[in-house]
C-alpha positions as YAML, in Angstrom:
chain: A
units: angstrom
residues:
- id: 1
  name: UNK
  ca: [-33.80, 9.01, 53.60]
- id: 2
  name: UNK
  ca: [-35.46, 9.35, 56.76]
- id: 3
  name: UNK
  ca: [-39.36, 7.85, 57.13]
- id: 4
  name: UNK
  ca: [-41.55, 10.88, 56.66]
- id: 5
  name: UNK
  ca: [-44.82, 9.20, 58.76]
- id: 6
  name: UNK
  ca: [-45.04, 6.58, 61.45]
- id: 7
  name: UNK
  ca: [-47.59, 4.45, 62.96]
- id: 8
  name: UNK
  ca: [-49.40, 4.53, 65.96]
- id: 9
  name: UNK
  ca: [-47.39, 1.42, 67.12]
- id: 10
  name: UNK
  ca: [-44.21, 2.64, 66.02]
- id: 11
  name: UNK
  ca: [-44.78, 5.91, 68.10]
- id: 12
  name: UNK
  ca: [-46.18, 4.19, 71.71]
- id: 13
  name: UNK
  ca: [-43.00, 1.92, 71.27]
- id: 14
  name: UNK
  ca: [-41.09, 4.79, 70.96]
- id: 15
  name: UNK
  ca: [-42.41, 6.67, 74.37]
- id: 16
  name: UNK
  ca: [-42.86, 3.43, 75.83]
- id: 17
  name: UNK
  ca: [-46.49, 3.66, 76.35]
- id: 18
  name: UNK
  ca: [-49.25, 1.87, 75.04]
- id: 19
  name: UNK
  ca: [-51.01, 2.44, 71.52]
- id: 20
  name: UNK
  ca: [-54.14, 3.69, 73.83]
- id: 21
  name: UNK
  ca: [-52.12, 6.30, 75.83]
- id: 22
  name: UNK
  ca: [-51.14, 8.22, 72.11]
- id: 23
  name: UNK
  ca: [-54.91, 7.79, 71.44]
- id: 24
  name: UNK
  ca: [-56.18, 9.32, 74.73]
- id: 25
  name: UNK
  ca: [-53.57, 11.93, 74.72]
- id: 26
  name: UNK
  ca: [-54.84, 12.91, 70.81]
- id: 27
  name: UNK
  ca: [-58.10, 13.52, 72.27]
- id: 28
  name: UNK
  ca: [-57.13, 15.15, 75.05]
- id: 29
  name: UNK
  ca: [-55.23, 17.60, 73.75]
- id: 30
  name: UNK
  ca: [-57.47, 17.79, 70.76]
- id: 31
  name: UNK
  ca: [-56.41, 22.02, 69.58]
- id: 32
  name: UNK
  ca: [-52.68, 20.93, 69.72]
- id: 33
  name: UNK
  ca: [-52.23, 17.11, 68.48]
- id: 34
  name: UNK
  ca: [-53.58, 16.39, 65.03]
- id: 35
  name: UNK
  ca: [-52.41, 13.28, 63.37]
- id: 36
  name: UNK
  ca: [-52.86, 12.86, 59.64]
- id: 37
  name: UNK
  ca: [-55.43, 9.57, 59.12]
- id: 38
  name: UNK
  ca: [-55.31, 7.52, 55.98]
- id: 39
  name: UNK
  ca: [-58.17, 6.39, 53.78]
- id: 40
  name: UNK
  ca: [-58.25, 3.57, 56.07]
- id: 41
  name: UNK
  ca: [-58.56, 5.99, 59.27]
- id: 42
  name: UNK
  ca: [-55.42, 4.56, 60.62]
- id: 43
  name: UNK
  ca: [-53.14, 7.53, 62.18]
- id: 44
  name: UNK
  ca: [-50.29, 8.55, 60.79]
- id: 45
  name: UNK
  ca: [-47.63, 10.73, 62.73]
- id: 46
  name: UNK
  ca: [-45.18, 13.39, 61.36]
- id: 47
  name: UNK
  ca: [-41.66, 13.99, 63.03]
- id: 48
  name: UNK
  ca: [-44.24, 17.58, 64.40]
- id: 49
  name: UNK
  ca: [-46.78, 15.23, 65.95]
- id: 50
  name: UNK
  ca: [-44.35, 13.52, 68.05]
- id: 51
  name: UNK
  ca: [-42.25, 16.77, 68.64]
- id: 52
  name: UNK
  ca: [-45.24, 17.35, 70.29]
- id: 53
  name: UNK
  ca: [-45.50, 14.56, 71.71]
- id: 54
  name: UNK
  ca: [-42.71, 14.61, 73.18]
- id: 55
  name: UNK
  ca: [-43.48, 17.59, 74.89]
- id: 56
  name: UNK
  ca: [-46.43, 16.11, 76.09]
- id: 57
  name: UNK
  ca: [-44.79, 12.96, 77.88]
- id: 58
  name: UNK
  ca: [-42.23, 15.64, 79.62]
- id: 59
  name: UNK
  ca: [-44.85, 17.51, 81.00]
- id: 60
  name: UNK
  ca: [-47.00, 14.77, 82.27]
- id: 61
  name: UNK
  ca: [-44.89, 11.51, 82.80]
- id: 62
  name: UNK
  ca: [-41.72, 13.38, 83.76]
- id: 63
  name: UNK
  ca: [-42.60, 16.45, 85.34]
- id: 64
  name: UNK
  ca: [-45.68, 15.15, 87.08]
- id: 65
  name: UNK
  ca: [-48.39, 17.37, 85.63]
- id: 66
  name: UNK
  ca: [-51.98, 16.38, 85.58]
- id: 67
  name: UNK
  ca: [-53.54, 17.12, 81.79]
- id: 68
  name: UNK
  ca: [-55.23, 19.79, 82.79]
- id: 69
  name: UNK
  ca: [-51.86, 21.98, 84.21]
- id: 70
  name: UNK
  ca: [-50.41, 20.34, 81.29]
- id: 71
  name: UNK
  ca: [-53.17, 22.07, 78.94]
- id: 72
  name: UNK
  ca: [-52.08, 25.46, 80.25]
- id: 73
  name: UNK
  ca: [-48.96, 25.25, 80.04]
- id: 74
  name: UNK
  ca: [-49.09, 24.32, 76.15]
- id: 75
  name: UNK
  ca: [-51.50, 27.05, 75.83]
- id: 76
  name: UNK
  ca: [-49.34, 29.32, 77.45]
- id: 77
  name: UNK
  ca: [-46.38, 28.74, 75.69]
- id: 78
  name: UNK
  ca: [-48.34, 28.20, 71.97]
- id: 79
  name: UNK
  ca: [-48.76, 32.26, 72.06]
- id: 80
  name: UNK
  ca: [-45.67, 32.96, 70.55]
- id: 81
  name: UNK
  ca: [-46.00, 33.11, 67.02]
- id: 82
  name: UNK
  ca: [-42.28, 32.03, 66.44]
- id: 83
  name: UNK
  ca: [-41.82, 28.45, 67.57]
- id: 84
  name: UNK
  ca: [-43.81, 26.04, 70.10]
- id: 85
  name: UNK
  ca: [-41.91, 24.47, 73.11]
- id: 86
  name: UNK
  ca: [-42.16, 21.35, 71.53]
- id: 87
  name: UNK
  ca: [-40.30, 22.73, 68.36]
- id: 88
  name: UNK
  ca: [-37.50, 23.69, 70.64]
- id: 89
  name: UNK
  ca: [-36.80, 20.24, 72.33]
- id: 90
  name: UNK
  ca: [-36.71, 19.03, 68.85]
- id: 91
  name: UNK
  ca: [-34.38, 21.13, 66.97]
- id: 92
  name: UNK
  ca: [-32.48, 20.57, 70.32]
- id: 93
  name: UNK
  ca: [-32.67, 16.67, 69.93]
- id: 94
  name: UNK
  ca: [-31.34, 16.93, 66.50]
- id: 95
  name: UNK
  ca: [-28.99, 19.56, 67.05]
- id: 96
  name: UNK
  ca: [-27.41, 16.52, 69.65]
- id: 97
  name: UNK
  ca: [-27.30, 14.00, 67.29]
- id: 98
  name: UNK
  ca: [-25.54, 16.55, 64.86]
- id: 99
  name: UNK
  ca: [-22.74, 17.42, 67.43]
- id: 100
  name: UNK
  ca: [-22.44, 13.71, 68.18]
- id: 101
  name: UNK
  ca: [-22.25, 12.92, 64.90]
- id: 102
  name: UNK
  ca: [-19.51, 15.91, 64.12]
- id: 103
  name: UNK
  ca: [-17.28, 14.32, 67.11]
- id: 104
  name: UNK
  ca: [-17.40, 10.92, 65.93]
- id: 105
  name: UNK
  ca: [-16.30, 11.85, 62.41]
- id: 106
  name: UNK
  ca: [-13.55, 14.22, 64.10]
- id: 107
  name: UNK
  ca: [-12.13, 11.14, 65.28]
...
């Protein structure tokens, strides 16, 4: 069974940023990233929240935008009604591991 929500921690360790970059990014892109918050207010991510991520850290530590250009091109993309961007690179990352998976067992 795979862990349905994940710390704050867990998810900077996994970009390999710090807990404070995940915070500023939440408020940055406020419309788009909305972590679930315990009693406690402690933030708890979904396997969504860090699709997004994800897309995030592409656009802005890989492809060099600034937030702003980053903004826009979320915005841009989050008209479709279908599926986000971020949504895509997931189903792609999993879709990887599946085929990996497959070849392994083929073996």
């Amino acid at each position: 069974m795979e862990k349905k929500y994940f710390t704050i921690q867990e998810v900077a360790r996994h970009f390999g940023v710090a807990p404070s970059l995940i915070r500023f990014w939440e408020k940055a892109f406020s419309g788009i990233l909305k972590p679930t918050k315990n009693s406690k207010g402690a933030r708890r991510y979904q396997e969504k929240d860090i699709a997004q991520l994800r897309y995030i850290y592409t656009l802005v530590k890989e492809k060099g935008y600034n937030l702003a250009g980053a903004r826009k091109v979320i915005q841009k993309h989050s008209i479709a009604p279908t599926i986000t961007p971020a949504e895509v690179v997931e189903r792609l990352h999993r879709l990887r591991d599946f085929l990996i998976a497959l070849k392994k067992d083929s073996i």
